[in-house]
C-alpha positions as CSV (number, residue, x, y, z in Angstrom):
1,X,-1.8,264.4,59.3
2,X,-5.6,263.9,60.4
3,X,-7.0,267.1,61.7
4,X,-7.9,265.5,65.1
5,X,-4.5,264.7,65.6
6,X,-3.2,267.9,64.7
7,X,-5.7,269.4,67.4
8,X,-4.4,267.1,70.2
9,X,-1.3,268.1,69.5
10,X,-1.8,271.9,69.2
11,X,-4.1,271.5,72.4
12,X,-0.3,270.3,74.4
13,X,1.1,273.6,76.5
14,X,4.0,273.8,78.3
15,X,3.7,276.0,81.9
16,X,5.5,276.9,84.7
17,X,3.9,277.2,87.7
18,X,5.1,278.9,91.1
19,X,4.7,276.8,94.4
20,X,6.0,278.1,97.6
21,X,8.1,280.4,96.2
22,X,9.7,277.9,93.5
23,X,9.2,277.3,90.1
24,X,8.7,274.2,88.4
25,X,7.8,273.2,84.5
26,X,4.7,271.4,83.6
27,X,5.5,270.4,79.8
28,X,2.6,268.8,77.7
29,X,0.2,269.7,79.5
30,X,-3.5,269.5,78.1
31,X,-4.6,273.3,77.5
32,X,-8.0,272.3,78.5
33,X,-6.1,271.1,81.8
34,X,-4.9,274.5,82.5
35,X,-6.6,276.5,84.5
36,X,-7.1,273.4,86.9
37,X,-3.1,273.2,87.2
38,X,-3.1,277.3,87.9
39,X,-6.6,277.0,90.4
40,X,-4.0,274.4,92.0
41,X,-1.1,276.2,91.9
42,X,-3.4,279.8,93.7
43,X,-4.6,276.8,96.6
44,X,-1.0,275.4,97.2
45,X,0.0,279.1,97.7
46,X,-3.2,280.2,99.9
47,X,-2.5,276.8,101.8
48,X,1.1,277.7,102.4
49,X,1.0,280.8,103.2
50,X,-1.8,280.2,105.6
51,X,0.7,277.4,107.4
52,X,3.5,280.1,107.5
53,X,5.5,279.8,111.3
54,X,8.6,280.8,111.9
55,X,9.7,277.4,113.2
56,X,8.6,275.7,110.3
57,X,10.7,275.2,108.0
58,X,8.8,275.3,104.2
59,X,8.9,271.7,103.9
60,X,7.5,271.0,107.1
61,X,5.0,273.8,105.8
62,X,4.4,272.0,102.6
63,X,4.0,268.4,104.2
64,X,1.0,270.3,106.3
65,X,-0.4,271.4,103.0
66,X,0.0,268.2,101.6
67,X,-1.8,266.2,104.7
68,X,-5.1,268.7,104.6
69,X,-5.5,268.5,100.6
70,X,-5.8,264.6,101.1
71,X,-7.5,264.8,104.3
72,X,-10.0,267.0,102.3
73,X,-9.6,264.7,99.2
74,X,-10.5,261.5,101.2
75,X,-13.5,263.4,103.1
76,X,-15.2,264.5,99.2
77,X,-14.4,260.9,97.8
78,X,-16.3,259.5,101.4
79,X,-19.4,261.7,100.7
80,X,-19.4,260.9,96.6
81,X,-19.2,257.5,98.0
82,X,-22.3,258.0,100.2
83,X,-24.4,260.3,97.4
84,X,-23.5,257.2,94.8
85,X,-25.4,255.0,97.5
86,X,-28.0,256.6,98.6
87,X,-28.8,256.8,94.6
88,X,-28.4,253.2,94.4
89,X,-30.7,252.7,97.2
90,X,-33.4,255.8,96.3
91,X,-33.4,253.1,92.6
92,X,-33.8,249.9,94.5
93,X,-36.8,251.6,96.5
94,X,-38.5,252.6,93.0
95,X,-37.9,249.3,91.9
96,X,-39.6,247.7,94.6
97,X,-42.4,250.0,94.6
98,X,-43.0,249.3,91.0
99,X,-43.0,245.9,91.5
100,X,-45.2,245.4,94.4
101,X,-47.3,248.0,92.9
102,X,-47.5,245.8,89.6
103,X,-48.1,242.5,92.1
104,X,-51.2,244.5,93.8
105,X,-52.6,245.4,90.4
106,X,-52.1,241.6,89.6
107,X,-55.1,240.4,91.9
């Protein structure tokens, strides 16, 4: 077997990860994946546990969890949207610049 294949798949872990007080299997995992899955896991729980109500039940608790990751997750994908702009626009102004600074140096 090729030595980069043997690496992909020795780099494959199986965890199991704790989420509201149940656990549940990740299998094949990448390893370099895993400390994001276990960062996840830590924010679920934080999340959670910061939801807790006594008239919630815990999937009303994790549906509230669910709704302010992708409320945060649209908000960063809006402001990479904005930063990828306003790079696009910062090159278009160089551009220009260039160009009427080349058309100046022209006569």
């Amino acid at each position: 077997m090729h030595r980069a294949a043997e690496q992909r798949i020795m780099a494959k872990l199986s965890i199991t990860l704790k989420i509201a007080g149940t656990t549940y299997p990740f299998p094949g995992i990448e390893s370099s994946e895993e400390e994001v899955y276990r960062r996840a896991e830590r924010d679920v729980n934080k999340l959670f546990n910061e939801s807790a109500h006594p008239s919630l039940l815990p999937k009303d608790q994790l549906a509230l969890v669910a709704f302010k990751l992708a409320k945060e997750n649209i908000a960063l994908k809006a402001s990479r949207s904005l930063g990828d702009d306003l790079d696009r626009l910062t090159d278009i102004d160089k551009e220009l610049n260039d160009y009427l600074a080349a058309e100046v140096g022209k006569k």
